[in-house]
C-alpha positions in Angstrom: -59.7 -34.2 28.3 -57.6 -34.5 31.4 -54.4 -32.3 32.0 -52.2 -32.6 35.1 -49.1 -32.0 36.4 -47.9 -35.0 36.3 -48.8 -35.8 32.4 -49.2 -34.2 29.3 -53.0 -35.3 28.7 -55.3 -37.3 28.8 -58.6 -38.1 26.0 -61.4 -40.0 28.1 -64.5 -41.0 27.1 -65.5 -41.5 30.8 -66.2 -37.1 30.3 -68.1 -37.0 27.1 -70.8 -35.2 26.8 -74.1 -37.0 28.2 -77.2 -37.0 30.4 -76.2 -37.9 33.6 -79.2 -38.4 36.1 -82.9 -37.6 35.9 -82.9 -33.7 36.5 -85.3 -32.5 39.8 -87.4 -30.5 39.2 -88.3 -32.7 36.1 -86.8 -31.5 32.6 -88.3 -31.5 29.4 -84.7 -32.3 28.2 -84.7 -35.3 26.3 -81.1 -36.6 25.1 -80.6 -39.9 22.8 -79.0 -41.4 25.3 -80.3 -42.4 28.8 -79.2 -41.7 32.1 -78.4 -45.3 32.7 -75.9 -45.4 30.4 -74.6 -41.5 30.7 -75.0 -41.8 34.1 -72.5 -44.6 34.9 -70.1 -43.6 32.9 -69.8 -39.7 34.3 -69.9 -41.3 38.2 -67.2 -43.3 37.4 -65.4 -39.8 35.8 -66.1 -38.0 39.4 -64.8 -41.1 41.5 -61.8 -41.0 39.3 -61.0 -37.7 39.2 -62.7 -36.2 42.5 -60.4 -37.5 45.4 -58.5 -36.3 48.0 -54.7 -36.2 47.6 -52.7 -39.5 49.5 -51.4 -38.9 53.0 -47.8 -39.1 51.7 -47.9 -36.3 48.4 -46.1 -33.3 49.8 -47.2 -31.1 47.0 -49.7 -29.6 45.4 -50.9 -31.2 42.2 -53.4 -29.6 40.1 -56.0 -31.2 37.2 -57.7 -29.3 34.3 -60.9 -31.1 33.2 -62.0 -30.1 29.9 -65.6 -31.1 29.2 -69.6 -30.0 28.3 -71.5 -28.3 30.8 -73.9 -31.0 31.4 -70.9 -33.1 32.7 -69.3 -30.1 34.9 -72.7 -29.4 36.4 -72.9 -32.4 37.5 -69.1 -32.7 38.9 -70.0 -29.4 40.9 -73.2 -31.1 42.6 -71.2 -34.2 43.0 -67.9 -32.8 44.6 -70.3 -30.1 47.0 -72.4 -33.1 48.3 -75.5 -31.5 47.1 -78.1 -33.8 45.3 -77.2 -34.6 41.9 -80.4 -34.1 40.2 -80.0 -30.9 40.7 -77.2 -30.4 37.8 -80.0 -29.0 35.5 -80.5 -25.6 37.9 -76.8 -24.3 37.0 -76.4 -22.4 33.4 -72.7 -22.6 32.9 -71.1 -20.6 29.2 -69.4 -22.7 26.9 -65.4 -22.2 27.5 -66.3 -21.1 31.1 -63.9 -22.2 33.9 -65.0 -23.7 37.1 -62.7 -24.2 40.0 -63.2 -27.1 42.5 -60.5 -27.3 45.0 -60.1 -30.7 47.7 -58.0 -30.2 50.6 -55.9 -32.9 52.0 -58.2 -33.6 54.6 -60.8 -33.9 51.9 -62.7 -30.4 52.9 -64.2 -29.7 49.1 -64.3 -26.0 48.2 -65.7 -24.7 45.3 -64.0 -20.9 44.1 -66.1 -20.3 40.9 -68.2 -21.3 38.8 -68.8 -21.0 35.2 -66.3 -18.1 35.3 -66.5 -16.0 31.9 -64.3 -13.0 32.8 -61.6 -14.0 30.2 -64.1 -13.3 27.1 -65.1 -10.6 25.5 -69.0 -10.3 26.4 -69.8 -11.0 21.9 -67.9 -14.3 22.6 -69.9 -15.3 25.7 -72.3 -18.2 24.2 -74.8 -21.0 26.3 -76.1 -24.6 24.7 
């Protein structure tokens, strides 16, 4: 799910859970479905949503992604310019927060990941 400040929500399927490129090193992890198909469908999520602002907004706007770790993993390596493949070498908690920041002149920042601070430590939980 997508929320902005300019909308209420959004429900996508283009951030569903999925497998989305052949993990390096390689990775016994196996899911039903195949990067081809996973893997299309969660670039298409980071071109969408990972952009810098037009010349001509004035404000900040701001965009909470809500999704599985497999897909966030893969929007950190995507948005930092770092090889993809590499989404598999991150362990992010369930409910964690990460915060990926793109400044006008498209300069990509990155201020935490997988940020757990707001649970109690018996809530903290990895999948």
């Amino acid at each position: 799910a997508v929320v902005s400040t300019q909308s209420t929500g959004e429900k996508t399927d283009m951030l569903r859970e999925g497998h989305p490129i052949h993990a390096v090193p390689y990775s016994k992890f196996k899911p039903d479905s195949w990067e081809f198909t996973d893997g299309a469908r969660i670039e298409a999520a980071f071109r969408k949503y990972f952009q810098r602002a037009h010349y001509s907004q004035k404000e900040e706007s701001h965009e909470i992604i809500v999704c599985h770790a497999n897909v966030i993993r893969y929007l950190i390596c995507r948005a930092s310019q770092n090889p993809p493949e590499g989404w598999l070498r991150m362990s992010l908690a369930n409910g964690s927060i990460t915060e990926i920041g793109i400044d006008p002149n498209g300069k990509v920042f990155i201020s935490g990941i997988g940020d757990k601070g707001h649970m109690p430590a018996d809530m903290v939980t990895f999948t």
